[in-house]
Structure formats: C-alpha cells, structure tokens
N, C-alpha and C positions, 0 to 999 in steps of 0.2 A: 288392284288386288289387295294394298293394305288394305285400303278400307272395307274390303268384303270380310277381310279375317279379323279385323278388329268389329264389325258389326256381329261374327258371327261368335267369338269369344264373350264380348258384352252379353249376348243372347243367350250365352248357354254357361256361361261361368259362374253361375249361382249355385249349381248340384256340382260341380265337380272341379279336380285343382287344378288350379291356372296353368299348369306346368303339360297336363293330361287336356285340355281344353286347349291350349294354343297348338300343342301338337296335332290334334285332330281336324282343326279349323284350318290350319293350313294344310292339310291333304285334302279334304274339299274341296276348297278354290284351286290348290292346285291341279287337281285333277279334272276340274271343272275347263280351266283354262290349257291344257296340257299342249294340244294342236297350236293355239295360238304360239305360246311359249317355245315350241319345239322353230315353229317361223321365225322367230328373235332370236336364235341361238341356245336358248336355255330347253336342256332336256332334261325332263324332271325322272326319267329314266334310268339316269347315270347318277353316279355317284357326284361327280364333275360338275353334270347340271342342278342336279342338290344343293351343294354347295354355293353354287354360284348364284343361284335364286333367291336362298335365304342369306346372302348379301344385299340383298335387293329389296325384301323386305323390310320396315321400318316397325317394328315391335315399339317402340316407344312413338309412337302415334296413337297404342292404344291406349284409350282412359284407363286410370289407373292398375294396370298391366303388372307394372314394373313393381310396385307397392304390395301386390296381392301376391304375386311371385315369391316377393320376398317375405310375406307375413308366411308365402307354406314353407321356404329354409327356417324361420325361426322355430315354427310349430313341429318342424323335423327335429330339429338342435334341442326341443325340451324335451325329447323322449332319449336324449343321450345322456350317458354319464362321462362328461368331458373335466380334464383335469389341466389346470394350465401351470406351468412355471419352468424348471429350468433341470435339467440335466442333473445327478448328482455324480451317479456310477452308475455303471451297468455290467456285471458279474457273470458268466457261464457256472449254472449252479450244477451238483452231478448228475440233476433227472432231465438234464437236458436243457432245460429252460434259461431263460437270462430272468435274473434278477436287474430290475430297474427301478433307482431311486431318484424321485424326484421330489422339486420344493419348489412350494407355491410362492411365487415373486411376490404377492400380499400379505400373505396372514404367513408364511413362514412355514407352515404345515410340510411334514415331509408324508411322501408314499410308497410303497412300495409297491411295485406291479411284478405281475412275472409274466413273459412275452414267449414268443418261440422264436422267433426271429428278434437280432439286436437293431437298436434304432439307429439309425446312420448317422455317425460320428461326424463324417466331415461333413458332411451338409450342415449340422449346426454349427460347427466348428467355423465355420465362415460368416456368422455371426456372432461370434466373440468379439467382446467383454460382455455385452446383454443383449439376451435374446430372450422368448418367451413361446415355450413350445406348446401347443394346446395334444392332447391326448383324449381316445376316446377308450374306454373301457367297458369291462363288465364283473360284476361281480358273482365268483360261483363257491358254492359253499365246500369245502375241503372236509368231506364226512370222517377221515382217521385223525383230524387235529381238530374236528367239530369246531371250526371256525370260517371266517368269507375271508376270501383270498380275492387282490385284485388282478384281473389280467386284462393284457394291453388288446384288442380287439385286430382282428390282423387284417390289413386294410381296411382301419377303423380312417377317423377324423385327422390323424398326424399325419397320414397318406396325402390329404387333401390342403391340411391347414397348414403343417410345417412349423419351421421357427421363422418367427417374427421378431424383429429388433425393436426391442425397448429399450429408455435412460432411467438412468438410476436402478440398477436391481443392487441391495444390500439384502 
C-alpha cells in the first residue's frame, strides 16, 4: 500500500501541494483496499482504524515527500509577518487590549503589538533566563492616529511555535 501511495503522489504532486496530494493518495488506496484492511483489523471506518493505519504507513519511503512538505511550511511562513525575541511587558491598556512589548534577541529592536488576549506568562516563564518566542502578527492601519499599529494574530504562529530556549540573549 505504501508504494501505491507514494507511486500515486509522485504522479500527481507536480499541480498540487504535497500536504493536499498525500492526503488524497491515501484515501484512494485506502479505499481501494478497505475489505482487505477491514480482514487485518484495520477499519478505515473508525476513527481508531484511521489512526492505526496511518501508523502503518511509511511517508518517508516516499521520494522526496518529506522535502517538498517542507518547501510548502516554508512557502507558508513567507507570507507571514513573524516577530522573534523575548518578552518585555505585557500591560492591560483601558480599550481593552494588552499592550505587548517585545525585543528582538538580535538587532535589539523593540515592538510593540496590541493583542486581545495576554500571552502566557508561565509557559515562558519555564524557560527562563533565555528563551526566544517567535510571534505572528499583522499589521492594520489605526485611521484616528493615521498610523499602522501592530496586532498579535490570535491563534497566530506563538500558538504553534512557542518559546524556544536559546544562550546568550543580552
């Protein structure tokens, strides 16, 4: 069965992304094979035999799978406005929102974002002295102070990336 799903990803993953092309390649053969699988125990049915099927599965058998996967995260990641560094403050301001400052572990740059929800204290906090939080954001323009204001994206990229421990942050 891997090699039908990686035969049929090679074959079709030139127009469309890997991610959308592996997904679909294996409900083909799965389905193709479903009776069989159902006689081995695996029902493609259940939630159960789902899971347990694509245990079974070997994704990295396919040629370069794993690489193409990864070139669509990166191609994803350039159309975001991601911010990395470290915690400064994070303020309840009176319209509601939290002001949050942060400072890039590199160039030193500070930012200011304004969030609706505050970002979780202890979870970074358990990576103190140095940690390095990536943020994703967006920019929208503030028409009564005719200026862009940055806000933190709610279940943006911190939802997924977190803080990371780095050495040396001065």
């Amino acid at each position: 069965m891997t090699g039908e799903i990686c035969d049929c990803i090679s074959g079709s993953m030139r127009n469309y992304k890997p991610s959308t092309t592996s997904d679909s390649c294996s409900k083909v053969v799965v389905d193709k094979y479903t009776d069989r699988l159902k006689t081995l125990g695996y029902d493609p049915a259940t939630q159960t035999g789902q899971n347990k099927l694509m245990n079974e599965i070997r994704f990295t058998q396919c040629p370069d799978l794993y690489t193409l996967m990864q070139k669509e995260w990166e191609d994803e990641d350039a159309g975001k406005l991601l911010f990395k560094g470290r915690l400064v403050s994070q303020t309840k301001i009176p319209s509601g929102l939290y002001e949050v400052i942060m400072k890039n572990s590199t160039t030193s740059e500070t930012k200011i974002f304004f969030a609706k929800t505050p970002l979780d204290d202890t979870h970074i906090k358990k990576y103190e002295p140095g940690y390095e939080l990536t943020v994703e954001y967006e920019i929208i323009r503030n028409t009564k102070a005719k200026k862009d204001e940055f806000f933190l994206k709610e279940g943006g990229k911190v939802m997924s990336v977190g803080a990371v421990k780095v050495e040396n942050l001065q």
